[in-house]
DOKEFI-519133 format. One record per residue (C-alpha): residue in one letter; x, y, z. Coordinates in steps of 0.02 Angstrom, whole numbers, plus 50000, padded with zeros to 5 digits. Example, Ala and Ser with C-alpha at 12.3 -4.5 7.8 and 13.67 -1.06 7.14 Angstrom:
BEGIN
A|50615|49775|50390
S|50684|49947|50357
% end
This chain:
BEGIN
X|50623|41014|47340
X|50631|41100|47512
X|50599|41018|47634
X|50604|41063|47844
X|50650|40966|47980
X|50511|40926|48097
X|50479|40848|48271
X|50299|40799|48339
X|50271|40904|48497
X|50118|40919|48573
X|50085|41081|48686
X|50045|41028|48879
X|49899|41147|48864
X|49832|41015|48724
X|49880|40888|48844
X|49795|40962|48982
X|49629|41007|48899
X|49615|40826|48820
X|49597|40759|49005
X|49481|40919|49056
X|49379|40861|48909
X|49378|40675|48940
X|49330|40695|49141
X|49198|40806|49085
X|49102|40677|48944
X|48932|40656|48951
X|48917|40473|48934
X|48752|40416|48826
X|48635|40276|48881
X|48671|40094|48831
X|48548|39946|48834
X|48597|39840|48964
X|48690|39688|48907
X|48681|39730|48702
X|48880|39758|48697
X|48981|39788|48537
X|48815|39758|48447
X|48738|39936|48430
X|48903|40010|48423
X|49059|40042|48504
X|49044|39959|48699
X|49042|40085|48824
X|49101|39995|48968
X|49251|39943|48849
X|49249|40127|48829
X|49234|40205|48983
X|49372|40079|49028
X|49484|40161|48922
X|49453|40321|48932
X|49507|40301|49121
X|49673|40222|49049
X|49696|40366|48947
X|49680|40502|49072
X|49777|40396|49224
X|49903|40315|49137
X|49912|40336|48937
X|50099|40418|48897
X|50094|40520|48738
X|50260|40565|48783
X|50338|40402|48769
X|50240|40403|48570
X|50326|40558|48538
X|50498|40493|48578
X|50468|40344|48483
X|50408|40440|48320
X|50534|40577|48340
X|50680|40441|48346
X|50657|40452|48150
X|50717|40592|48053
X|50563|40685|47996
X|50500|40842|47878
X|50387|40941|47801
X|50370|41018|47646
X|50248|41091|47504
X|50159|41014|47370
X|50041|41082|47264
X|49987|41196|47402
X|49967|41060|47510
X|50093|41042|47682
X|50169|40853|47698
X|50252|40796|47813
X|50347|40627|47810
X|50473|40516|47904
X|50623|40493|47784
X|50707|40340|47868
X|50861|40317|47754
X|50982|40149|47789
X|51144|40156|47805
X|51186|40014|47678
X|51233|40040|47504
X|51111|39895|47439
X|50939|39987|47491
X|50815|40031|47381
X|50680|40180|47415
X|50520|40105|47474
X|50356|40204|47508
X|50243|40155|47624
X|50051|40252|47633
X|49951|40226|47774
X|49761|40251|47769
X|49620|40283|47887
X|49607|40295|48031
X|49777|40298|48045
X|49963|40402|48026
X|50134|40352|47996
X|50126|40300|48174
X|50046|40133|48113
X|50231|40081|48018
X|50332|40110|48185
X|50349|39932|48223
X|50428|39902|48032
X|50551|40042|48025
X|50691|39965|48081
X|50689|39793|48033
X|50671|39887|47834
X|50796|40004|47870
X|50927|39886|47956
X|50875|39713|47901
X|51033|39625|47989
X|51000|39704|48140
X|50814|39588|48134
X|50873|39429|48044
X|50873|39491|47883
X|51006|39507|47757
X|51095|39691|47684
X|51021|39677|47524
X|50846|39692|47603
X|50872|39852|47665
X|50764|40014|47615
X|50757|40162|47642
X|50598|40211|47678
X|50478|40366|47671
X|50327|40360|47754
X|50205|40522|47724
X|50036|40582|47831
X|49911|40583|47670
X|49837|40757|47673
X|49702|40784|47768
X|49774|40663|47910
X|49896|40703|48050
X|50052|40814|48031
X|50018|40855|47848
X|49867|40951|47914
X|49686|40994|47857
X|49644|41016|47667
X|49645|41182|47649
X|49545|41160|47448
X|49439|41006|47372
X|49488|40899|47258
X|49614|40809|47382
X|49595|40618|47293
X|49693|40465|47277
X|49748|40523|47078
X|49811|40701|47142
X|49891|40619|47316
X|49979|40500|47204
X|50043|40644|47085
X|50103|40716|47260
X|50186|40576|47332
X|50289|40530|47162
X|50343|40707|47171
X|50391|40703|47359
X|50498|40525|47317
X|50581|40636|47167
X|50612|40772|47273
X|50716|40672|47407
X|50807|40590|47224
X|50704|40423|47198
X|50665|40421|47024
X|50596|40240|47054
X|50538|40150|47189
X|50427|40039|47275
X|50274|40057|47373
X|50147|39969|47482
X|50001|40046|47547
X|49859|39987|47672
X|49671|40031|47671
X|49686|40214|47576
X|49859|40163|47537
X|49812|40053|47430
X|49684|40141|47308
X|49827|40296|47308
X|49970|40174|47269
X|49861|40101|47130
X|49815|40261|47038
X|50032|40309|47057
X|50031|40126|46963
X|49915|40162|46827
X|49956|40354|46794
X|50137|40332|46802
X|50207|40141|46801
X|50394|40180|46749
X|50424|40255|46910
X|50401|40099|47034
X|50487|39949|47013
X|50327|39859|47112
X|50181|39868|47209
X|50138|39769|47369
X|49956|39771|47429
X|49873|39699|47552
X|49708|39752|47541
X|49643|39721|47361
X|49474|39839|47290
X|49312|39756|47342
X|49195|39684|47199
X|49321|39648|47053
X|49239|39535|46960
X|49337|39387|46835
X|49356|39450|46679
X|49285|39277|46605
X|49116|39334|46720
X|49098|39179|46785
X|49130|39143|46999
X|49184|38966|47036
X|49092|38913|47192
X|49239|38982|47302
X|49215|39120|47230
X|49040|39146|47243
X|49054|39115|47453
X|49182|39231|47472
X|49088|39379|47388
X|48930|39356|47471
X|49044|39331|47625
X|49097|39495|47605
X|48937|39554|47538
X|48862|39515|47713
X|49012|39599|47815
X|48985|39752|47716
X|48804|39767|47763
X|48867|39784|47932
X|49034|39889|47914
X|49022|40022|47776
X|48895|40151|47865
X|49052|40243|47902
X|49076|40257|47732
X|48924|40329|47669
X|48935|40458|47800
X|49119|40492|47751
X|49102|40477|47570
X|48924|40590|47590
X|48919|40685|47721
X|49094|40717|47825
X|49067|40900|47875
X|48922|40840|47969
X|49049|40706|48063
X|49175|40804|48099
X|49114|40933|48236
X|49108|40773|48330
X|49260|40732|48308
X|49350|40896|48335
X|49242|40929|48497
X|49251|40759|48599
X|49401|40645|48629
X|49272|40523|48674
X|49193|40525|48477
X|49357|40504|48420
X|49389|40374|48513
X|49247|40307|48488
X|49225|40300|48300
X|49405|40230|48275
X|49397|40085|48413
X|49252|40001|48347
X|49344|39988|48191
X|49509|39914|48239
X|49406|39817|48353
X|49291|39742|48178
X|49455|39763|48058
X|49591|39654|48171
X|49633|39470|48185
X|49567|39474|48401
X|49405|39379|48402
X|49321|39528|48472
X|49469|39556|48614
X|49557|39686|48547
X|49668|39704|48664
X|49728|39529|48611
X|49785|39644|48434
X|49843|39811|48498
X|49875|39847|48659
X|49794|40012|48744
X|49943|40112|48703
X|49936|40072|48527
X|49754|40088|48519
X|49784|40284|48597
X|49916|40325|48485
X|49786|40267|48349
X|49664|40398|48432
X|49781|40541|48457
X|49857|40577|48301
X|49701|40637|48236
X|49633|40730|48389
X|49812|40814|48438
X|49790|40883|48262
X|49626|40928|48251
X|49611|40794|48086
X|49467|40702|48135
X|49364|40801|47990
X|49474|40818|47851
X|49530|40614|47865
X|49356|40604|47854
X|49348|40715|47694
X|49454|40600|47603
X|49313|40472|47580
X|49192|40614|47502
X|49346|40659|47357
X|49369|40482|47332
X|49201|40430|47304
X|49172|40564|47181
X|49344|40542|47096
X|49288|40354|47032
X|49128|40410|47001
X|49197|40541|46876
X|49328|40441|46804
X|49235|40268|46790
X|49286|40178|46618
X|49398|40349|46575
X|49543|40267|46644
X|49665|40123|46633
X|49593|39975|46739
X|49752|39825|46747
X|49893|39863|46849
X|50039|39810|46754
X|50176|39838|46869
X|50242|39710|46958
X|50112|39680|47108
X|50151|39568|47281
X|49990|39521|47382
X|49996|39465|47566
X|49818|39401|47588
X|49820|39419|47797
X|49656|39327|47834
X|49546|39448|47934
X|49592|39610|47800
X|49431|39672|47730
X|49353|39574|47567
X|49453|39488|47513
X|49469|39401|47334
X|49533|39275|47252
X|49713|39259|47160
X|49611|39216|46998
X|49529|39373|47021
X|49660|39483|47060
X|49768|39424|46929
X|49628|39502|46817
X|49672|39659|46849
X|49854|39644|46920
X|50015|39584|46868
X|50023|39483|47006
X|50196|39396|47021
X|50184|39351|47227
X|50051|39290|47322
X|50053|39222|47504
X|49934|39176|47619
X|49976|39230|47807
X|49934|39132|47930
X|49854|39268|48068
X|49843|39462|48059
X|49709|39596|47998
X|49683|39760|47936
X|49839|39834|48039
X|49957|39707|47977
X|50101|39829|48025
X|50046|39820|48184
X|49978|39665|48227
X|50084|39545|48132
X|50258|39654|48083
X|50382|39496|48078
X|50274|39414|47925
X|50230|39580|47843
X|50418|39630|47842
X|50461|39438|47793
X|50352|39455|47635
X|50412|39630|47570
X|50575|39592|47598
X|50552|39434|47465
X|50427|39522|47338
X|50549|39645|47326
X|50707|39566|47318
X|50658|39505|47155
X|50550|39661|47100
X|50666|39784|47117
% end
């Protein structure tokens, strides 16, 4: 596989017409005391937006990012780029990690090094990994789409080739939000290649094989029926109509910024501060990998192939995952379910309930996320 070295640099020009754009935003009207409630809070906003313009250092995210050795290459037509973070001990195994949306490999920053140089963080050498960390296409510095048909079966056909192409023939993987779906079709089309799966967001509305929900059971779904009444209109306009979305996006900073804060705001463990989660640089960095690339739109896209990939495949396909499968159940992730459940349709050898964290465990809770990999795959692999 070829493969070219690449650094994240983003033009001053972009720089410079981000902050033209922001000063120049034509704010809309909000009713006077409603909040989050409608929407994304514009004083919280406006607030940031200010921060973002006066004081935000994109520079200091570059750095950060380009401190690990990164590429691109070619896939079945499709540019990827990755971080390819190898350790320097003997012991480590090749680990995958897929982000999902919205996010980029910026999300895994915080984990890098305490997988790549375990002793360095309290860990021991025969937790190390080396690990490779791709933007999904579509999102970031692998670019726009440039066909259709861009789903989690055909992104997991890509990523086992990019892991075969840098000489993994096996592996493991964990993968968050899109992640996860992606890292569970690689597990069902082609099992012999990972030596385990770790997951910490399960798919919502598995039901128990036996069809019958203990009480627990039955108040977590409708729990999560009634959280998805509120949170999924982002989906049906990603999964339906995305083109529509994404002049938005690629026009104003501001609906960027917009559309993403509201959910890391509803997806992490803050109670409703999220700057008690992420911080405002982290939030921005969040924000900026899709508008410095002009992937608002095509991360949107990824919803719309999805949705019509399971709707095409439904009962065509294997349904249990029978490789080995670790679950960190953080308690504010999206829906979940119960280890009964899950163990349905998973080989599920590890289970642990963390005590904080959300959506972004790799950001708001790396010590226990990097504590649990380490021990599902110490015996997995």
């Amino acid at each position: 596989m070829k493969s070219t070295a690449f650094e994240i640099c983003v033009q001053d020009e972009a720089i410079a017409d981000l902050h033209r754009r922001l000063r120049e935003t034509r704010w809309p009207d909000q009713i006077s005391g409603t909040g989050w409630d409608y929407g994304t809070d514009g004083d919280y906003l406006r607030d940031l937006c200010d921060y973002w313009v006066d004081e935000f250092d994109w520079r200091r995210v570059e750095s950060e990012a380009n401190s690990w050795p990164q590429f691109t290459t070619d896939i079945d037509g499709q540019g990827i780029h990755f971080i390819h973070a190898r350790s320097s001990y003997e012991q480590a195994s090749p680990l995958l990690l897929v982000h999902g949306w919205p996010s980029s490999p910026l999300e895994f920053l915080k984990i890098l090094g305490p997988l790549t140089d375990p002793v360095a963080f309290g860990g021991k050498p025969e937790d190390a990994f080396h690990v490779v960390v791709p933007s999904i296409p579509g999102f970031a510095w692998s670019g726009h789409t440039m066909t259709t048909g861009w789903h989690p079966g055909r992104i997991s056909a890509a990523f086992a080739q990019l892991m075969q192409g840098l000489g993994y023939d096996r592996f493991g993987a964990f993968g968050t939000d899109l992640g996860s779906p992606i890292n569970i079709e690689l597990a069902l089309s082609a099992p012999s290649v990972l030596s385990g799966i770790y997951l910490t967001l399960i798919p919502s509305g598995l039901q128990p094989l036996d069809g019958v929900l203990t009480p627990a059971e039955q108040a977590l779904m409708a729990a999560n029926d009634r959280k998805k009444s509120a949170e999924i209109g982002y989906v049906a306009l990603q999964s339906s109509k995305p083109q529509t979305l994404a002049y938005a996006l690629s026009d104003s900073p501001v609906a960027q910024a917009a559309w993403i804060v509201e959910k890391l705001r509803s997806w992490t463990d803050c109670g409703g501060d999220l700057e008690s989660a992420l911080t405002k640089d982290e939030i921005l960095m969040m924000v900026c990998a899709p508008w410095f690339t002009a992937t608002g739109g095509s991360s949107a896209r990824a919803y719309y192939e999805m949705a019509r990939y399971f709707a095409q495949n439904a009962g065509n396909t294997p349904t249990r995952v029978e490789v080995p499968t670790g679950v960190g159940v953080f308690p504010f992730e999206l829906y979940p379910t119960s280890r009964r459940i899950a163990s349905d349709h998973f080989n599920i050898v590890h289970w642990t309930d963390m005590p904080a964290g959300g959506h972004f465990a790799a950001m708001e809770q790396p010590s226990l996320l990097v504590a649990d990999i380490r021990k599902f795959f110490s015996t997995s692999r």
